[in-house]
C-alpha positions as CSV (number, residue, x, y, z in Angstrom):
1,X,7.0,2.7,24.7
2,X,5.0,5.7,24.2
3,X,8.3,8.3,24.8
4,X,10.4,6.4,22.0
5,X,10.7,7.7,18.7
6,X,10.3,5.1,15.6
7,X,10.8,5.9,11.9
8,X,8.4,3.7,9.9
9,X,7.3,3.7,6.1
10,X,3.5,2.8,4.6
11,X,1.9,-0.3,5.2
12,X,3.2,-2.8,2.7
13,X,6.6,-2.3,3.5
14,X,9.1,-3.5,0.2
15,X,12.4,-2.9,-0.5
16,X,13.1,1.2,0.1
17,X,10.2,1.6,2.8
18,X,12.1,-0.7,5.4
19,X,15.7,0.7,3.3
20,X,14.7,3.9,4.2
21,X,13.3,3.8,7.6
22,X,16.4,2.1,8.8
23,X,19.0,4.7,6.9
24,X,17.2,7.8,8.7
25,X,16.6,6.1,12.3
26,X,20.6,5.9,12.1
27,X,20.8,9.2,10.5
28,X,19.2,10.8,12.9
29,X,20.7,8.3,15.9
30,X,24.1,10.0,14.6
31,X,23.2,13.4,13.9
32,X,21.0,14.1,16.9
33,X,21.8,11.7,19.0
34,X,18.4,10.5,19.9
35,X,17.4,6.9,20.3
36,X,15.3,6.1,17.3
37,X,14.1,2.7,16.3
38,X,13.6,2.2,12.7
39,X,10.3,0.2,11.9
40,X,7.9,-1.2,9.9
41,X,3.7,-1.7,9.4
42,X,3.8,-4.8,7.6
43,X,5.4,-8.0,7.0
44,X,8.5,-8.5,4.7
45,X,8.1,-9.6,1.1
46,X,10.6,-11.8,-0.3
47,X,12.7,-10.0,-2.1
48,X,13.0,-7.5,0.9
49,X,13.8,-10.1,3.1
50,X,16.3,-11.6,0.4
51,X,18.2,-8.2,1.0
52,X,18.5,-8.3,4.8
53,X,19.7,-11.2,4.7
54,X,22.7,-10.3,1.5
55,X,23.4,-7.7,3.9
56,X,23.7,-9.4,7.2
57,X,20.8,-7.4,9.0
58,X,17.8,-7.9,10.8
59,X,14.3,-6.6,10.0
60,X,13.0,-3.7,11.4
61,X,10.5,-4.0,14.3
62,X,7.3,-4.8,13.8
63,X,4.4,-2.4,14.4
64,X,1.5,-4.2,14.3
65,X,-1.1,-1.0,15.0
66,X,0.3,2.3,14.1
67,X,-2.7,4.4,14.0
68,X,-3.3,7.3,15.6
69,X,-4.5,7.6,19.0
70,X,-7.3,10.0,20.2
71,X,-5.2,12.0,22.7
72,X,-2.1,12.8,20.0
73,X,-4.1,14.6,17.0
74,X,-6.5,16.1,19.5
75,X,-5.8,19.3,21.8
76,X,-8.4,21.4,23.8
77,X,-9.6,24.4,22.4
78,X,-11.7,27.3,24.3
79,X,-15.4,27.5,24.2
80,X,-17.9,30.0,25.0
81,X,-21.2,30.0,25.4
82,X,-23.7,30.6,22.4
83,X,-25.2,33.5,24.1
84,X,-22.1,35.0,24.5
85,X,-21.2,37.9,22.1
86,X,-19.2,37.0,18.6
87,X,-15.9,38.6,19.7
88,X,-15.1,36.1,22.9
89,X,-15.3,33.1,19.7
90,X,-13.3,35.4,17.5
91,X,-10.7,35.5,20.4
92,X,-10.7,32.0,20.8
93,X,-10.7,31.2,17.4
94,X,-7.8,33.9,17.0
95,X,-5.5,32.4,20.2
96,X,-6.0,28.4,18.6
């Protein structure tokens, strides 16, 4: 699960959230042609689901935690020493 792709709108999906999530996942399926799964972070209000169904589709898939995870916003960075002279942190800093 972690190497697939998903397209997902905000939290309280409506109408063009779950619209839109599922026009670029195929968008990009056709363009690119990488699996992408179109998604959602909520449940389906009404009218939403009114329009799945006038349309003959299914809703997205559900994702019921997409927050960020520790180890995918985070990278290591150098470090020195704090007796160390100002330029090796200036490097660092410079390289990151």
């Amino acid at each position: 699960m972690s190497d697939q792709i998903y397209v997902i709108g905000y939290v309280n999906p409506d109408t063009d959230t779950v619209a839109a999530a599922m026009g670029y996942a195929r968008l990009l399926h056709e363009r690119e042609g990488v699996d992408i799964i179109a998604a959602r972070a909520g449940a389906v209000n009404p009218q939403t689901a009114w329009v799945l169904k006038k349309v003959g589709m299914d809703a997205p898939f559900l994702f019921n935690d997409a927050s960020a995870r520790f180890n995918t916003v985070t990278r290591r960075q150098g470090t020195t020493k704090s007796e160390s002279p100002l330029r090796e942190a200036w490097a660092i800093a410079s390289r990151t």
